[in-house]
KOLVO-899591 format. One record per atom (N, C-alpha, C): residue in one letter; x, y, z. Coordinates in steps of 0.1 Angstrom, whole numbers, padded with zeros to 4 digits, always signed. Last residue first. Example, Ala and Ser with C-alpha at 12.3 -4.5 7.8 and 13.67 -1.06 7.14 Angstrom:
2
s+0128-0022+0071s+0137-0011+0071s+0129+0000+0079a+0132-0057+0078a+0123-0045+0078a+0132-0033+0078
// end
This chain:
332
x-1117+1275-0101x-1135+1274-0093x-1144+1266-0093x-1103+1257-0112x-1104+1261-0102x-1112+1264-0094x-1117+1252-0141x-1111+1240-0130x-1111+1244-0119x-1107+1283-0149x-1119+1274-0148x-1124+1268-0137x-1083+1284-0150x-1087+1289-0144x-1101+1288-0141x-1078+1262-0172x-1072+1260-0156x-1081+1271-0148x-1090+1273-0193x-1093+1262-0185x-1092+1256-0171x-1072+1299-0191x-1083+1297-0195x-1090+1287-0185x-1047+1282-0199x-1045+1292-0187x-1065+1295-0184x-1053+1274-0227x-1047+1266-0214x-1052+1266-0200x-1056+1299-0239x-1067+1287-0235x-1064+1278-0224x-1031+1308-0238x-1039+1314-0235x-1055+1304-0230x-1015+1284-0253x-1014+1290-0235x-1022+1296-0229x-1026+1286-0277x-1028+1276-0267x-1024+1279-0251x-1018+1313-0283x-1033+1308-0282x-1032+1297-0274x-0990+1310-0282x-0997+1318-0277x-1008+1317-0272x-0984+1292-0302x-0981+1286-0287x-0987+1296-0278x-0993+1299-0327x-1000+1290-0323x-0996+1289-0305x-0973+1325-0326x-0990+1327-0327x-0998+1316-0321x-0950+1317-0338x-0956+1319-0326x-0966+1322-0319x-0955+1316-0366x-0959+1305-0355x-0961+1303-0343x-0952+1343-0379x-0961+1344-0369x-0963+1322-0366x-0929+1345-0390x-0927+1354-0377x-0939+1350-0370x-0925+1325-0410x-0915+1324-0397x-0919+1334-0391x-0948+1328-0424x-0948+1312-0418x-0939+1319-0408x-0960+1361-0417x-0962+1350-0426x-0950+1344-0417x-0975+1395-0420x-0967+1383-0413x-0972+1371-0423x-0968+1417-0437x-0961+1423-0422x-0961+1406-0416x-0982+1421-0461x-0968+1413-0457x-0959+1419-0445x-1007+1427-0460x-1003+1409-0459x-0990+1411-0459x-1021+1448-0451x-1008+1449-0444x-1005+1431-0452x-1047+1447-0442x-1045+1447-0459x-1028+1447-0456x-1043+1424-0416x-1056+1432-0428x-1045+1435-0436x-1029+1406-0402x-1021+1418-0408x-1030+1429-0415x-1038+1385-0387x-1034+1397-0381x-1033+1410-0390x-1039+1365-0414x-1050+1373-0410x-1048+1385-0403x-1010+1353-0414x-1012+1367-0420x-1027+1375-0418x-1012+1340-0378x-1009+1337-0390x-1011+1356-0395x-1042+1342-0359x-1035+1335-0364x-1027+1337-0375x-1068+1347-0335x-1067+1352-0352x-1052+1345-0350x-1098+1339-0319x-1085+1342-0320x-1082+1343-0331x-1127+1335-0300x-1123+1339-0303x-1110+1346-0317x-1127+1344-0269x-1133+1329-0276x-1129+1326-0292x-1150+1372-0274x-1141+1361-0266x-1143+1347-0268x-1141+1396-0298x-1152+1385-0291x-1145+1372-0292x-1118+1408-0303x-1129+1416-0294x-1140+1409-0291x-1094+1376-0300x-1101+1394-0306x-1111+1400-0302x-1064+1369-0289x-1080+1372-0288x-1085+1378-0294x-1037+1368-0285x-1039+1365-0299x-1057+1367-0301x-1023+1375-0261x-1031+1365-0266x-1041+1363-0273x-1011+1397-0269x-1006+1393-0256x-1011+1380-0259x-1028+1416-0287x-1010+1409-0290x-1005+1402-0282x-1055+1411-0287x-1048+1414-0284x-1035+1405-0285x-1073+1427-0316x-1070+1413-0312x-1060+1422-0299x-1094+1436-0348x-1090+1439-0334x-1085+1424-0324x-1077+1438-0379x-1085+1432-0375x-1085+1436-0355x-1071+1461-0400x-1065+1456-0392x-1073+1449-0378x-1077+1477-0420x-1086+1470-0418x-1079+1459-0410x-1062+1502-0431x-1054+1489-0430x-1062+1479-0428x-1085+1523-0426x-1078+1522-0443x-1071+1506-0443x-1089+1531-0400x-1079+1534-0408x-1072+1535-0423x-1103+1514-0388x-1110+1521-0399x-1102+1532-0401x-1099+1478-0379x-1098+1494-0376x-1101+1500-0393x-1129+1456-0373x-1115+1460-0382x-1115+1478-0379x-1140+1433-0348x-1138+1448-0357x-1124+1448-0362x-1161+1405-0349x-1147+1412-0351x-1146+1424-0357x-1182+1393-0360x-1183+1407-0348x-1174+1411-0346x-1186+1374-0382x-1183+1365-0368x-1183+1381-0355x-1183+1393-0405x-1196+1387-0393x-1194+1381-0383x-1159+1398-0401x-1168+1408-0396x-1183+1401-0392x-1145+1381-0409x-1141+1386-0397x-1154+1390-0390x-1162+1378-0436x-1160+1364-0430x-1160+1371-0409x-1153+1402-0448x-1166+1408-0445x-1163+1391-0438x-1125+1402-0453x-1126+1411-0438x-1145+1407-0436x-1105+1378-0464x-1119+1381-0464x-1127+1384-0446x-1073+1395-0468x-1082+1388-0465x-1099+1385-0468x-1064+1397-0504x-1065+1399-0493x-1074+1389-0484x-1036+1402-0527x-1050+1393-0526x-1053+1398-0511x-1022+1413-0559x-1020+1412-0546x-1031+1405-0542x-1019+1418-0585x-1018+1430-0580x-1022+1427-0567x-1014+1408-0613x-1011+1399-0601x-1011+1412-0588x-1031+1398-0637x-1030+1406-0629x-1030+1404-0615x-1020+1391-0670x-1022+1380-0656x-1019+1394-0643x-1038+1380-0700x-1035+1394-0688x-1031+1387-0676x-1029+1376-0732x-1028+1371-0722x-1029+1388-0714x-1024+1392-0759x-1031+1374-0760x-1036+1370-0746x-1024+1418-0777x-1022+1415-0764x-1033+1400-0764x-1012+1452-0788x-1017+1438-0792x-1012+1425-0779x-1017+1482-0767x-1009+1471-0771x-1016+1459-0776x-1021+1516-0769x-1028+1501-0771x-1018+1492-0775x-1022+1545-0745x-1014+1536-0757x-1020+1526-0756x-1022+1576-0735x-1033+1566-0737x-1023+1557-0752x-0997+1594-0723x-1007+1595-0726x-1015+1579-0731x-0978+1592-0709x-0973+1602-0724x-0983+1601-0726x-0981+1581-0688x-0973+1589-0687x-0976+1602-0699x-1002+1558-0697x-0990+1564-0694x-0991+1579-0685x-1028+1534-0696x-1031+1551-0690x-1013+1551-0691x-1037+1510-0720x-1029+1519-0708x-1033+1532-0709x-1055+1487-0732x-1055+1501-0733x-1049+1507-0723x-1048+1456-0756x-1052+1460-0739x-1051+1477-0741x-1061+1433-0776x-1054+1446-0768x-1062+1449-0759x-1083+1412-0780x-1069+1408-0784x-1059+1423-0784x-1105+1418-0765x-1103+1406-0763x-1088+1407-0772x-1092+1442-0739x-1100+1443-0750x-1098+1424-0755x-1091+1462-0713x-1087+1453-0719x-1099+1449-0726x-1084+1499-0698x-1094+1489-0706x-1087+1480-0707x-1056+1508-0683x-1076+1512-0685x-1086+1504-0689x-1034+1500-0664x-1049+1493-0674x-1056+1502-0674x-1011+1523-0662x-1023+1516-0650x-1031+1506-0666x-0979+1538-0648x-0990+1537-0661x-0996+1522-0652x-0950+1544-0643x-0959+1551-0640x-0975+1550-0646x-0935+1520-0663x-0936+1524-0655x-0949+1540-0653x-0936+1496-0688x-0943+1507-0683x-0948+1507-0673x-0911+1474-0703x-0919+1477-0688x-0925+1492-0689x-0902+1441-0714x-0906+1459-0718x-0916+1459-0704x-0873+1420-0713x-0888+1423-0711x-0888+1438-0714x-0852+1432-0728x-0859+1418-0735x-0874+1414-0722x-0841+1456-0727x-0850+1454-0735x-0857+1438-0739x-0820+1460-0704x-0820+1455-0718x-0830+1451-0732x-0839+1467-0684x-0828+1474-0686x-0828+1471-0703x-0851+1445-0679x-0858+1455-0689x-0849+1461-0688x-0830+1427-0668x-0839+1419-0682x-0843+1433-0690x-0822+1440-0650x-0814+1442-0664x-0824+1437-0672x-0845+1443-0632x-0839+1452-0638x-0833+1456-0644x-0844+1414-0627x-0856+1415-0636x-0853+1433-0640x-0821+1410-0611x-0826+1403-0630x-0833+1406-0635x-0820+1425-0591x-0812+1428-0605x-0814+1421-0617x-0845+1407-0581x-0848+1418-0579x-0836+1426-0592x-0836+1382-0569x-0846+1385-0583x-0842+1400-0587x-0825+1385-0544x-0815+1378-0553x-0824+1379-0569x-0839+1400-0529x-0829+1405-0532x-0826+1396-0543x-0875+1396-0541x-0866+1390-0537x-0856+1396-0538x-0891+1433-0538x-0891+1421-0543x-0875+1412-0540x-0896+1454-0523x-0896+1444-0516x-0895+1430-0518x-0894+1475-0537x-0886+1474-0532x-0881+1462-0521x-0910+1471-0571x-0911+1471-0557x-0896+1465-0549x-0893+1488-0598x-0897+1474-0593x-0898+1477-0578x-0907+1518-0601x-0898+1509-0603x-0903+1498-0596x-0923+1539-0601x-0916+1543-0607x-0908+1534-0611x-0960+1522-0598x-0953+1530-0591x-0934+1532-0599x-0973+1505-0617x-0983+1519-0613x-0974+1528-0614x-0965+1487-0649x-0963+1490-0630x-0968+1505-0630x-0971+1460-0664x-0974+1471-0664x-0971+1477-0647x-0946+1443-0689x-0951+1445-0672x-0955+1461-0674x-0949+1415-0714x-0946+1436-0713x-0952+1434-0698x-0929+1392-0732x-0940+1398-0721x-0936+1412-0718x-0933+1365-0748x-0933+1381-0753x-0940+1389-0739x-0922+1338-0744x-0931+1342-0738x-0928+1358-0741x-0899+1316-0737x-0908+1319-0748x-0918+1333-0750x-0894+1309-0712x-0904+1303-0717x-0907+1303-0729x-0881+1334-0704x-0873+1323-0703x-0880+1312-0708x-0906+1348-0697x-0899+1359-0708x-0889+1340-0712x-0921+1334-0676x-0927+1337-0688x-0917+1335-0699x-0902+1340-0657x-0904+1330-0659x-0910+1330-0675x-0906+1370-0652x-0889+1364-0654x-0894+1354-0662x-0928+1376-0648x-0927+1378-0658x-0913+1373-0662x-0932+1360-0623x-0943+1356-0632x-0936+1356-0647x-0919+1371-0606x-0911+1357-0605x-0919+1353-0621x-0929+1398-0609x-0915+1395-0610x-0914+1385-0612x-0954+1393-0596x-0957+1396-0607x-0937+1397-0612x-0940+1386-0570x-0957+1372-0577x-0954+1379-0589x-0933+1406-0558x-0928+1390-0562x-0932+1385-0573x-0947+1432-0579x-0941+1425-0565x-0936+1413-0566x-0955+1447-0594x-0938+1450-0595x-0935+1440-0584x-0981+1442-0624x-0975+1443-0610x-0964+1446-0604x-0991+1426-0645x-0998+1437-0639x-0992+1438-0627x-0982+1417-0677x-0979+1411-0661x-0979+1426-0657x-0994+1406-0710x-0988+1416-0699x-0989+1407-0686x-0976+1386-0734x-0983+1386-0724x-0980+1395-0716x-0985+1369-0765x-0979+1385-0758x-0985+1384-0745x-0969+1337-0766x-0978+1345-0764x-0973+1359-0760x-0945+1321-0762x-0947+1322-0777x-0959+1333-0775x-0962+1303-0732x-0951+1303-0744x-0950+1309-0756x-0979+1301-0714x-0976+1318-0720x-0965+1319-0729x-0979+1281-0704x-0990+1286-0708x-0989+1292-0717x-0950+1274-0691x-0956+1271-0706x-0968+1273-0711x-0951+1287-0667x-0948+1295-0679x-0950+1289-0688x-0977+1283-0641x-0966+1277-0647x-0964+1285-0662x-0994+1300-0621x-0992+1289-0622x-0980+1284-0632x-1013+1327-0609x-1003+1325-0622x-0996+1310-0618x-1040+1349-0612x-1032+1338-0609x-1023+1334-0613x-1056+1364-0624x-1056+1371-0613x-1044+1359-0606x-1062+1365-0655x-1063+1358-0649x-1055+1364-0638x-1079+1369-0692x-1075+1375-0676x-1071+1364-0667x-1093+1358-0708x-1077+1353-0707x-1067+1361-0700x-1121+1358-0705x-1110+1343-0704x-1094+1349-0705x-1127+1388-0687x-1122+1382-0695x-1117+1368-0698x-1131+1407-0668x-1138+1393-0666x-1135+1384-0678x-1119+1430-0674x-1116+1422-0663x-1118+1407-0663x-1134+1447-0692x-1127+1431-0694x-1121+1425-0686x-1128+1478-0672x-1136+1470-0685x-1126+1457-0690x-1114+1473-0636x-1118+1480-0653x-1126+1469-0656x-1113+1464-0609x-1122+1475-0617x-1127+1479-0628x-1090+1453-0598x-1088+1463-0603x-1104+1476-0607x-1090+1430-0571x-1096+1435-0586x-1089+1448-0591x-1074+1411-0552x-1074+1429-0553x-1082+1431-0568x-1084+1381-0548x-1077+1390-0552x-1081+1406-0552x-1090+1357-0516x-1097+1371-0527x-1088+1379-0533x-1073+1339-0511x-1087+1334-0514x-1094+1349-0526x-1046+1343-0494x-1051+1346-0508x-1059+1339-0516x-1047+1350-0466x-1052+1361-0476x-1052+1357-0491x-1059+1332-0436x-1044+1336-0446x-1055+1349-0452x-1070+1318-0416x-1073+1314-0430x-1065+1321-0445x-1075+1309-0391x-1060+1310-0394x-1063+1311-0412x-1091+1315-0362x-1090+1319-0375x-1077+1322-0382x-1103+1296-0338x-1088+1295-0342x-1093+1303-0358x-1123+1295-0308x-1125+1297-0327x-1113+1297-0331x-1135+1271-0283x-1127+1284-0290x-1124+1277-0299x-1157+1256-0278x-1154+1267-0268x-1145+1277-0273x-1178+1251-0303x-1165+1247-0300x-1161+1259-0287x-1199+1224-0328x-1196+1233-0311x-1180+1236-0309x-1205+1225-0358x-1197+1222-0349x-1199+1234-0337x-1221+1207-0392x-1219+1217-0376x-1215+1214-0367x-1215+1201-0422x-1217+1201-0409x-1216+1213-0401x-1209+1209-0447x-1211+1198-0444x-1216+1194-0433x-1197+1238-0448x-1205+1232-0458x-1212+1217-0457x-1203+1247-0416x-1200+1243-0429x-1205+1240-0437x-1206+1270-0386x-1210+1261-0395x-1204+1257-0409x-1200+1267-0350x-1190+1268-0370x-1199+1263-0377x-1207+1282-0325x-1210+1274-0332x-1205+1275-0349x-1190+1285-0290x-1195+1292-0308x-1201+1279-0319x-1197+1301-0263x-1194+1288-0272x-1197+1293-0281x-1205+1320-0243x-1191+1320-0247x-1188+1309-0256x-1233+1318-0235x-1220+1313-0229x-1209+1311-0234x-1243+1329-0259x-1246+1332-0248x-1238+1330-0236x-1223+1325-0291x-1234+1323-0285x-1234+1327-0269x-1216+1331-0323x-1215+1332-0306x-1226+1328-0299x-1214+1315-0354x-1224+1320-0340x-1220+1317-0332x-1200+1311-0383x-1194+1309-0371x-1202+1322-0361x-1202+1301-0419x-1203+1311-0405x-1202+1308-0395x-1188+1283-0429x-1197+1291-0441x-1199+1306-0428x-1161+1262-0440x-1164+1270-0430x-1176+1281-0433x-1160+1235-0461x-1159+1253-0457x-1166+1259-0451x-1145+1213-0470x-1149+1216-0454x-1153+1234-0455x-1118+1198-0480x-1125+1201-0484x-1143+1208-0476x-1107+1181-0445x-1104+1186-0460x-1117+1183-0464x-1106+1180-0414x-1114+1175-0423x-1112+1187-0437x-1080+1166-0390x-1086+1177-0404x-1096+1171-0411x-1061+1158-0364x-1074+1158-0370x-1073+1171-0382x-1029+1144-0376x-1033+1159-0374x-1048+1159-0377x-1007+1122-0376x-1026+1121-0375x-1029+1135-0370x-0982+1129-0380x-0988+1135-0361x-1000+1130-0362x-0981+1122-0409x-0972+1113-0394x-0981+1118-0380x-1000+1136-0417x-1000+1128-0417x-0993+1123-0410x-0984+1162-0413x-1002+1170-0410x-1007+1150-0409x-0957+1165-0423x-0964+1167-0404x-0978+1166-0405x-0959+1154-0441x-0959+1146-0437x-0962+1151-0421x-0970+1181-0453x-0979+1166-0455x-0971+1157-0444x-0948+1201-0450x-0962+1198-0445x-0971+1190-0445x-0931+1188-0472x-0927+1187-0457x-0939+1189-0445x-0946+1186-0496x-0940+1174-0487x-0942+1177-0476x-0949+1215-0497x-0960+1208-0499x-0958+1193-0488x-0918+1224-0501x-0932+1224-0490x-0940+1219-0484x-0912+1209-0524x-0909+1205-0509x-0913+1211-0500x-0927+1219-0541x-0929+1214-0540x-0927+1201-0520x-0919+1250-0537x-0933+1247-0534x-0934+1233-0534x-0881+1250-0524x-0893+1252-0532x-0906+1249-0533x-0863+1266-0500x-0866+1255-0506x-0883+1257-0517x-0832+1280-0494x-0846+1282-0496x-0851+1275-0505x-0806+1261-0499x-0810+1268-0485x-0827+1271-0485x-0816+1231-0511x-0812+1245-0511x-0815+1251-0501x-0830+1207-0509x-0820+1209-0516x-0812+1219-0516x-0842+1206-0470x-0844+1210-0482x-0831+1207-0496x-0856+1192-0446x-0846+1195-0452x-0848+1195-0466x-0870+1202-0416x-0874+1208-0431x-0858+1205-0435x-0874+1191-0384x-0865+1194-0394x-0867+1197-0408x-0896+1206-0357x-0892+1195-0370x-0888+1197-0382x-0896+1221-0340x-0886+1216-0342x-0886+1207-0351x-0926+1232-0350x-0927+1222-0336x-0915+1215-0336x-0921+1235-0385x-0931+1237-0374x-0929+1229-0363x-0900+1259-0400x-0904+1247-0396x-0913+1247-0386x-0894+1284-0419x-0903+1276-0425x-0908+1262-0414x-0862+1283-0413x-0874+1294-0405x-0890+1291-0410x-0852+1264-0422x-0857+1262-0406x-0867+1273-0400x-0855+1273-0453x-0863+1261-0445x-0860+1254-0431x-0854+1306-0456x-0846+1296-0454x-0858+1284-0448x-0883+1327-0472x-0872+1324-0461x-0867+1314-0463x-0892+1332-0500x-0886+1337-0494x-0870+1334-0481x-0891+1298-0520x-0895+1306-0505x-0883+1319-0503x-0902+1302-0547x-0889+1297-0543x-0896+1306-0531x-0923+1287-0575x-0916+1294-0565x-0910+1292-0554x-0931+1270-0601x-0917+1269-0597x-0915+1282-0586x-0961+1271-0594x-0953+1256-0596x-0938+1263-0592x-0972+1294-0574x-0968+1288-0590x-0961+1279-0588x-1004+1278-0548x-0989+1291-0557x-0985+1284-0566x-1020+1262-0536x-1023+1270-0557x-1005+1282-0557x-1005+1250-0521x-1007+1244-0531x-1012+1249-0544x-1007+1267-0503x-0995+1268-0505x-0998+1264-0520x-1038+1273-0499x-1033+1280-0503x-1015+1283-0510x-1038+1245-0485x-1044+1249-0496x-1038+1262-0504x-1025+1230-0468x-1018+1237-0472x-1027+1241-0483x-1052+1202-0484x-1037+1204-0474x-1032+1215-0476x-1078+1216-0503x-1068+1206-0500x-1058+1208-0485x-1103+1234-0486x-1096+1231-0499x-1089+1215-0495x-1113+1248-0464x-1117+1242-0475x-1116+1238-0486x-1105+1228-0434x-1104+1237-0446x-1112+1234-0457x-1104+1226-0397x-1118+1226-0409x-1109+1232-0422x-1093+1209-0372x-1090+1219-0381x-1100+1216-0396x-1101+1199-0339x-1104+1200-0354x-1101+1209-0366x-1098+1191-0307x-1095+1199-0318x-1096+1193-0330x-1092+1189-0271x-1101+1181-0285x-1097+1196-0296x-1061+1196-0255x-1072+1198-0261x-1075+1192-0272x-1033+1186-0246x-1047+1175-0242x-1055+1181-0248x-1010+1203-0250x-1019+1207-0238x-1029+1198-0239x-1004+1189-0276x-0996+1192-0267x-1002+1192-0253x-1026+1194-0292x-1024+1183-0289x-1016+1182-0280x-1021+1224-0298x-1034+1217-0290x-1032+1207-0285x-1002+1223-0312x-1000+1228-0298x-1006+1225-0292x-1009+1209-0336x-0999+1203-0328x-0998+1208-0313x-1029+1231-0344x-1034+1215-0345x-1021+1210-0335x-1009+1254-0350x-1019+1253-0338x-1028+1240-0331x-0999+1243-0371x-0990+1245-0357x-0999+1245-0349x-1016+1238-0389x-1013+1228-0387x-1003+1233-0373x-1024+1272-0394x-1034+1261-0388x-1028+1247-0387x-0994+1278-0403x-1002+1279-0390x-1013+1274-0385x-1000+1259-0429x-0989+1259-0419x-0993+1266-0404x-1038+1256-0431x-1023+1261-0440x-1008+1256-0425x-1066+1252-0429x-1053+1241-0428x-1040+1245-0431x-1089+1269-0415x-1074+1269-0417x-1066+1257-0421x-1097+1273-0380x-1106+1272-0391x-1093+1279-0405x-1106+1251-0356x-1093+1256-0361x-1093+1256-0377x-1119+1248-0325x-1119+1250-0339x-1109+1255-0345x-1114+1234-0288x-1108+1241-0302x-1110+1238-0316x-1131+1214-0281x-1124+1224-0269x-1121+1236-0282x-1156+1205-0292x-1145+1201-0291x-1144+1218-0284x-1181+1182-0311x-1177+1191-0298x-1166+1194-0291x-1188+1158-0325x-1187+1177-0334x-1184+1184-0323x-1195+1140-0302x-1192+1144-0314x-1193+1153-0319x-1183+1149-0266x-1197+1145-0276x-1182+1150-0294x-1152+1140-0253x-1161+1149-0257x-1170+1143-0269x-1146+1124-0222x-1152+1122-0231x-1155+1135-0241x-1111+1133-0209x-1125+1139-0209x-1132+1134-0221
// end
């Protein structure tokens, strides 16, 4: 089937691992398709920290049977990075990188229109695979906005030799301050809740509670930021209001989706607090048809209910559902 230019059966708004599975499924069933990001490849894999280590094993990490071999059972960002490049390059996976999606119009007959930063596009169906960590969780205080705040964290020789707090108990802020402290790095963790999150890696998780066991990280538990200041920071404890001499903030206190993006496209979020986007679990639809969600988006503020190995299944879903779609179409 000829299709006009910018016109295609499936938008696919996402380049990360599920927007590259969904690019393959398409291809599978004959649908035109485009996957729009606006970053690099895997964008979001690509800003994690240089040295993190996948939760899962690298078959539960694979896409469309293709083999992820790794050095280690769970493999690291860089061989990610690879292993996804070469599916998104060997398959010629259409993508137009650097591309951002700005809004996306329903329209009358069920077609939508994407717009970008570069162009416009028709598409009979919307693929929203765009993850969660574009917006971090702010906190709110005074100096937030600080240069040597940072809501990110990338590599430990930054923070060599520096006092540095780490705002958090979860992976990101565990892998952050392990790494730091092994660098050089004078580092104190600020945690809300009594102890290291329960969710953090099993195999991390007794390192970083002997490290402070033993005092060579320092950790305040039940205690929050109040203020940050250009060279101290100002805690709320337990025991009351303390100031630390302080060079660095890296507040890693999680990231979400961007629910107001869902929302204007008309997608409802439940108003429970979870912001749990509306879809059905049967085929991946959401309250406006045409449609679909993908990947950790399902999860609203829930981001670790899904990710790479539970929701790929997500891409074979959508495409059956369209499939089925079209066919039933054809028919009449």
């Amino acid at each position: 089937m000829q299709i006009p230019e910018n016109k295609y059966q499936v938008v696919i708004i996402g380049g990360g691992p599920i927007g590259i599975a969904c690019a393959l499924e398409a291809e599978k069933k004959g649908l035109s398709y485009v996957i729009l990001e606006k970053g690099c490849l895997v964008n979001s894999l690509y800003h994690y920290p240089t040295n993190m280590t996948f939760f899962s094993t690298s078959e539960k990490l694979e896409l469309d049977n293709i083999p992820f071999i790794s050095n280690n059972p769970k493999p690291g960002k860089r061989e990610a990075l690879e292993y996804y490049r070469r599916i998104a390059t060997n398959n010629k996976v259409n993508i137009h990188l650097f591309e951002k999606v700005t809004a996306v119009r329903s329209n009358k007959k069920n077609t939508h229109t994407v717009i970008t930063s570069k162009s416009e596009y028709e598409a009979e169906n919307v693929i929203v695979a765009t993850g969660f960590y574009d917006i971090p969780n702010y906190l709110g205080i005074k100096g937030e906005e600080l240069p040597k705040v940072s809501h990110y964290y990338n590599d430990p020789h930054y923070y060599a030799t520096q006092k540095t707090i780490v705002v958090g108990a979860s992976n990101s802020a565990v892998d952050a301050a392990l790494e730091i402290y092994r660098k050089g790095g004078d580092v104190t963790m600020i945690v809300r809740k009594p102890e290291i999150g329960e969710r953090v890696k099993y195999w991390v998780r007794p390192d970083i509670i002997n490290r402070i066991e033993e005092g060579s990280i320092k950790a305040y538990f039940n205690s929050s930021i109040k203020e940050i200041k250009e060279n101290e920071v100002v805690l709320d404890t337990l025991q009351g209001e303390d100031i630390l001499e302080n060079d660095f903030v890296l507040l890693l206190t999680g990231y979400r989706p961007n629910f107001g993006f869902l929302q204007d496209m008309g997608i409802k979020l439940s108003d429970d607090g979870r912001k749990i986007p509306l879809y059905d679990e049967k085929t991946m639809e959401t309250n406006v048809p045409g449609i679909f969600l993908a990947g950790v988006i399902c999860g609203g503020v829930e981001t670790h209910k899904w990710f790479i190995e539970n929701s790929r299944i997500h891409a074979k879903i959508i495409m059956q559902t369209i499939d089925k779609k079209n066919t039933l179409l054809t028919e009449k």
